[in-house]
N, CA, C and O atoms as CSV, one atom per row, in Angstrom:
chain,resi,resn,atom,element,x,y,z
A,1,UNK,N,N,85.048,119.559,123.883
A,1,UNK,CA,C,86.223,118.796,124.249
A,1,UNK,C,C,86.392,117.639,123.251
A,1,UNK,O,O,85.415,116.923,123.034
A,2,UNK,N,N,87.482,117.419,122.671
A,2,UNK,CA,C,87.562,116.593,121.859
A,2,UNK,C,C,87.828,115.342,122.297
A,2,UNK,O,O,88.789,115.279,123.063
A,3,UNK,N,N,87.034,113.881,121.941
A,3,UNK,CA,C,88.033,113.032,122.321
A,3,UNK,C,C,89.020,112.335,122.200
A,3,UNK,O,O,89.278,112.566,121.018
A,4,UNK,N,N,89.837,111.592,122.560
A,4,UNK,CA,C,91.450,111.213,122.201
A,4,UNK,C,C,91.011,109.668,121.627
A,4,UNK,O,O,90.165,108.826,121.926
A,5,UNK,N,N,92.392,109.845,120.353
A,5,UNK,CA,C,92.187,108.621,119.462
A,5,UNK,C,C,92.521,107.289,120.480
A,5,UNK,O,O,93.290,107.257,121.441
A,6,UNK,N,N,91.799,106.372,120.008
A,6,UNK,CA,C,92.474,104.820,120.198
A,6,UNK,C,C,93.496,104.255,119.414
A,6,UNK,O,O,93.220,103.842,118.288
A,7,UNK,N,N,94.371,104.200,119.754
A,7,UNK,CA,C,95.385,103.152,118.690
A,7,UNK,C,C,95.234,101.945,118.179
A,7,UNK,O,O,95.931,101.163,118.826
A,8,UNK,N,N,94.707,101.461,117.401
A,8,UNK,CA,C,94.303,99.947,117.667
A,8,UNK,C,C,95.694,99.021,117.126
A,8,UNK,O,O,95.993,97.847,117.342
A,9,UNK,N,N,96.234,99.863,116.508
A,9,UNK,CA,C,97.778,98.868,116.015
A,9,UNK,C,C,98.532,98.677,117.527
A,9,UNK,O,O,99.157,97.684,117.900
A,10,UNK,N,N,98.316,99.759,118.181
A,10,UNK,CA,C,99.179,98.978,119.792
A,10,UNK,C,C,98.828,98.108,121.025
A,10,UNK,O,O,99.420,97.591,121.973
A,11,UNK,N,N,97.268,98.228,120.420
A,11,UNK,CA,C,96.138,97.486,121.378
A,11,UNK,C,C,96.001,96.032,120.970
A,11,UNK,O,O,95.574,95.770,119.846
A,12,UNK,N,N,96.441,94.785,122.074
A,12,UNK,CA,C,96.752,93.208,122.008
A,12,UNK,C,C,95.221,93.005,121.549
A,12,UNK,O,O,94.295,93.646,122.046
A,13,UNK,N,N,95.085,92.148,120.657
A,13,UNK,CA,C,93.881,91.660,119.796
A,13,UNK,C,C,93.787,90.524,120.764
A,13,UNK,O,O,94.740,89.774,120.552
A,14,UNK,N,N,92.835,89.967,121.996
A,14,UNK,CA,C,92.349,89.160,122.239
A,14,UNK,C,C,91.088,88.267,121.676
A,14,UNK,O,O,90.667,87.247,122.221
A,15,UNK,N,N,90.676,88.742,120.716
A,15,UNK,CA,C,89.303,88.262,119.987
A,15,UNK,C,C,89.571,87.306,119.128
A,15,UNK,O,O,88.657,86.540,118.825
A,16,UNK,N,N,90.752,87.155,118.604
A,16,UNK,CA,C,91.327,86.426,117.483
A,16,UNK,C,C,90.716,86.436,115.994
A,16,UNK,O,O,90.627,85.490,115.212
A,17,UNK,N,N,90.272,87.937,115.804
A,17,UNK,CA,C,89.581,88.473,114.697
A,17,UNK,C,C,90.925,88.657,114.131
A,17,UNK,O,O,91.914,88.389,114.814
A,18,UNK,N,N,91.077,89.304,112.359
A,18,UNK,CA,C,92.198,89.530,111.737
A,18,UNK,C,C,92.255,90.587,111.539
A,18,UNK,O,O,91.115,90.983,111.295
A,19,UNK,N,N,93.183,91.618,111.474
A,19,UNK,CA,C,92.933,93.133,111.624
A,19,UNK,C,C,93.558,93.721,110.139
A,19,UNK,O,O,94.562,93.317,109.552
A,20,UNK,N,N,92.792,94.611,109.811
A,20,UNK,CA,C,93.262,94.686,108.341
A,20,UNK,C,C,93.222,96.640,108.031
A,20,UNK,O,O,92.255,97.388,108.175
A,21,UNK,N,N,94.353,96.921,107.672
A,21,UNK,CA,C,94.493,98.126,107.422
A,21,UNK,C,C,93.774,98.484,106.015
A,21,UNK,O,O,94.166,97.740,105.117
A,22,UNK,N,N,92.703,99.559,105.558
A,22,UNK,CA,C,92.154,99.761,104.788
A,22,UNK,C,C,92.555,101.337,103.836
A,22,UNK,O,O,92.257,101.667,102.688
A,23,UNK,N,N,93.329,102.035,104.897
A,23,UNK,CA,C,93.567,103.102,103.860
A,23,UNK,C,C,94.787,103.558,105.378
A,23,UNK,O,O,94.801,103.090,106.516
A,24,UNK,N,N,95.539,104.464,104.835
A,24,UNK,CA,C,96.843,105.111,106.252
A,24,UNK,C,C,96.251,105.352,107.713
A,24,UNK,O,O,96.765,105.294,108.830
A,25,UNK,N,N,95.030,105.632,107.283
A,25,UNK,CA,C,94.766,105.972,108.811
A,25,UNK,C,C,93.051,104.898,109.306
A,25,UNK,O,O,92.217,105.188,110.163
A,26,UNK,N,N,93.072,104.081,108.669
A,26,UNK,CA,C,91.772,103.319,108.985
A,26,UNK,C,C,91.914,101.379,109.205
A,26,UNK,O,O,92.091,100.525,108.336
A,27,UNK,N,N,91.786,101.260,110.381
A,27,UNK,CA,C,91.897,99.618,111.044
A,27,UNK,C,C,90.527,99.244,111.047
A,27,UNK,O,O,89.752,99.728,111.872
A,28,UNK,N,N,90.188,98.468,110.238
A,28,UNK,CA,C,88.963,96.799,111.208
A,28,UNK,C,C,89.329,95.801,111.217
A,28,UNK,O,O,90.363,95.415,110.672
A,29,UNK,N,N,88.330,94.958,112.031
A,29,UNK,CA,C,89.040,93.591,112.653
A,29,UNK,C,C,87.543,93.121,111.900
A,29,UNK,O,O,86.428,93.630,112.019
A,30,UNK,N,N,88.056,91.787,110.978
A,30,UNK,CA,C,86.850,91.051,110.475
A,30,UNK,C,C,87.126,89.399,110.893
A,30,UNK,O,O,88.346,89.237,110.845
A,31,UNK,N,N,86.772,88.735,111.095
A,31,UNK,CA,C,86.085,87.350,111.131
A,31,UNK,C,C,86.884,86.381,110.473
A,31,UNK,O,O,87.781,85.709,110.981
A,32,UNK,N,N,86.514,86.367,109.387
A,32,UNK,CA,C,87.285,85.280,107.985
A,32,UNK,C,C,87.898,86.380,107.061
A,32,UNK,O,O,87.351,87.475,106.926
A,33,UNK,N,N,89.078,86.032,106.421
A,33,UNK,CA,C,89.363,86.028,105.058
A,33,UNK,C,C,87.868,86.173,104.456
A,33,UNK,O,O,87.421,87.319,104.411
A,34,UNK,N,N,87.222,85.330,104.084
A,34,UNK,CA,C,86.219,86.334,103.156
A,34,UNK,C,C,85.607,87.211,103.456
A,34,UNK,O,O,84.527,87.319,102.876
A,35,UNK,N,N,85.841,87.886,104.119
A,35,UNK,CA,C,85.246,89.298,104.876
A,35,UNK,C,C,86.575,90.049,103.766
A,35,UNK,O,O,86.079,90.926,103.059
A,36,UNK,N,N,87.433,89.935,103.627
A,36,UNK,CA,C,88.322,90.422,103.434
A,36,UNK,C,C,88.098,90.801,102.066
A,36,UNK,O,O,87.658,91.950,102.024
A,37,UNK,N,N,88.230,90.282,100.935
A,37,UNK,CA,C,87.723,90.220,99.524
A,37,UNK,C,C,86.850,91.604,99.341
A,37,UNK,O,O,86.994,92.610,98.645
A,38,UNK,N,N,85.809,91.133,100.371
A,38,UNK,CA,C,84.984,92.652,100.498
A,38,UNK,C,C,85.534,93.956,100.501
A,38,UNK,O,O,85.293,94.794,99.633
A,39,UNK,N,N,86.324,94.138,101.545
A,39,UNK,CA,C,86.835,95.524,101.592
A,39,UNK,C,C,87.923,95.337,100.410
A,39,UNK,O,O,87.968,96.356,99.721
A,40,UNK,N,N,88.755,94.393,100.007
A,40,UNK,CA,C,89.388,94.652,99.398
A,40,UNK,C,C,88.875,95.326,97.700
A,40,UNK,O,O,89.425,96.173,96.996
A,41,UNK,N,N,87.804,94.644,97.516
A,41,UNK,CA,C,86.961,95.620,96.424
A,41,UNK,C,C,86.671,96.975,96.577
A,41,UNK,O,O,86.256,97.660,95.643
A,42,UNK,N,N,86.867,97.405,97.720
A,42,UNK,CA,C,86.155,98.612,97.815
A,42,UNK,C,C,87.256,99.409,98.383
A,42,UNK,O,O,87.148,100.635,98.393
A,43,UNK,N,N,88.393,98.784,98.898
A,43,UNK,CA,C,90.056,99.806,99.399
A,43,UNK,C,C,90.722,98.896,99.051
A,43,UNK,O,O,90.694,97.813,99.636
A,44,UNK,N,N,91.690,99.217,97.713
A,44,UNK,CA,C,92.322,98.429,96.875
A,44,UNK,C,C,93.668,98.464,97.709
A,44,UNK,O,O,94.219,97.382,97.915
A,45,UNK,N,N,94.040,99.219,98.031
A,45,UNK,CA,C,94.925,99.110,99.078
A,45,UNK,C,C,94.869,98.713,100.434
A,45,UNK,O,O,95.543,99.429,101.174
A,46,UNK,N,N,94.165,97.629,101.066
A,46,UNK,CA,C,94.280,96.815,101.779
A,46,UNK,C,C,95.093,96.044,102.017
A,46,UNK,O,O,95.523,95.228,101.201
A,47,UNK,N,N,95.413,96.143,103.042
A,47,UNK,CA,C,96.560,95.178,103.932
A,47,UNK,C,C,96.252,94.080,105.043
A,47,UNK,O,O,95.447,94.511,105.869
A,48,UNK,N,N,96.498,93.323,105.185
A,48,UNK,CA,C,96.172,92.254,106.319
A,48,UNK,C,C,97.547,92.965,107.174
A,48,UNK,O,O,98.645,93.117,106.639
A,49,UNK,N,N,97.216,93.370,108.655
A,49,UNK,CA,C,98.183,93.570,109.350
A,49,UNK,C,C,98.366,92.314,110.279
A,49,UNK,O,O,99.580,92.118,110.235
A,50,UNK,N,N,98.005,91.694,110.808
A,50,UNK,CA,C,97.816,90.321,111.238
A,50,UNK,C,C,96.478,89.441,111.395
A,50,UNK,O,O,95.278,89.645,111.578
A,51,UNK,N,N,97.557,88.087,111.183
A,51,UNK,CA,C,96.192,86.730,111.336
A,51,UNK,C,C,96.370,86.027,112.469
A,51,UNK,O,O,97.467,85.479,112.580
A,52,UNK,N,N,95.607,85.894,113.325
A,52,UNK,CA,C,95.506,85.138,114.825
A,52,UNK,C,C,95.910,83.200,113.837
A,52,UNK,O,O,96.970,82.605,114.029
A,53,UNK,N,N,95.183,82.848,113.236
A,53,UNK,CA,C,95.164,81.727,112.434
A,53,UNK,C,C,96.635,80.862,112.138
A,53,UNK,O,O,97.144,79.776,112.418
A,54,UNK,N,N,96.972,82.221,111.310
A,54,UNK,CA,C,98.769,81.799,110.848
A,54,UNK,C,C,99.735,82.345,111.807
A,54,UNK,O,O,100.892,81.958,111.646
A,55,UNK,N,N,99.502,83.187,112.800
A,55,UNK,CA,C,100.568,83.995,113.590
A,55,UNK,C,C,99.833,84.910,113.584
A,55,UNK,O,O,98.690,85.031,113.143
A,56,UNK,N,N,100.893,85.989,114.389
A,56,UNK,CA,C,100.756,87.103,114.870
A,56,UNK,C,C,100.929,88.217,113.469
A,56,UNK,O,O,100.151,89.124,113.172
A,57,UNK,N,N,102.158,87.830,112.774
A,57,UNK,CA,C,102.190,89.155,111.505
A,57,UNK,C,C,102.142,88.026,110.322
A,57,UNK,O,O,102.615,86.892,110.242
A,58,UNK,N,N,101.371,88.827,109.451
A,58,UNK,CA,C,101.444,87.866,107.923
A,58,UNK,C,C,102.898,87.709,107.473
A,58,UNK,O,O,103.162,87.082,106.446
């Protein structure tokens, strides 16, 4: 039985982590901006989908 995906782009971020799209089909939620740098070396196409910090959407 397979199990069913989570959406995390429709799921309310209560943690106030920043959620960052890493490739079309891959979301994590990191901590700081410099968490960010990281993946961004390693998925050049990284996106910040939102910052709890500055708002809701960059």
């Amino acid at each position: 039985m397979r199990r069913s995906r989570v959406n995390l782009a429709d799921k309310p971020d209560e943690t106030g982590r920043i959620r960052v799209r890493l490739d079309h089909r891959t979301i994590v939620l990191i901590k700081s901006m410099d968490k960010f740098a990281y993946w961004k070396e390693r998925y050049p196409k990284a996106e910040v989908l939102d910052d709890p910090a500055k708002g809701r959407k960059p």
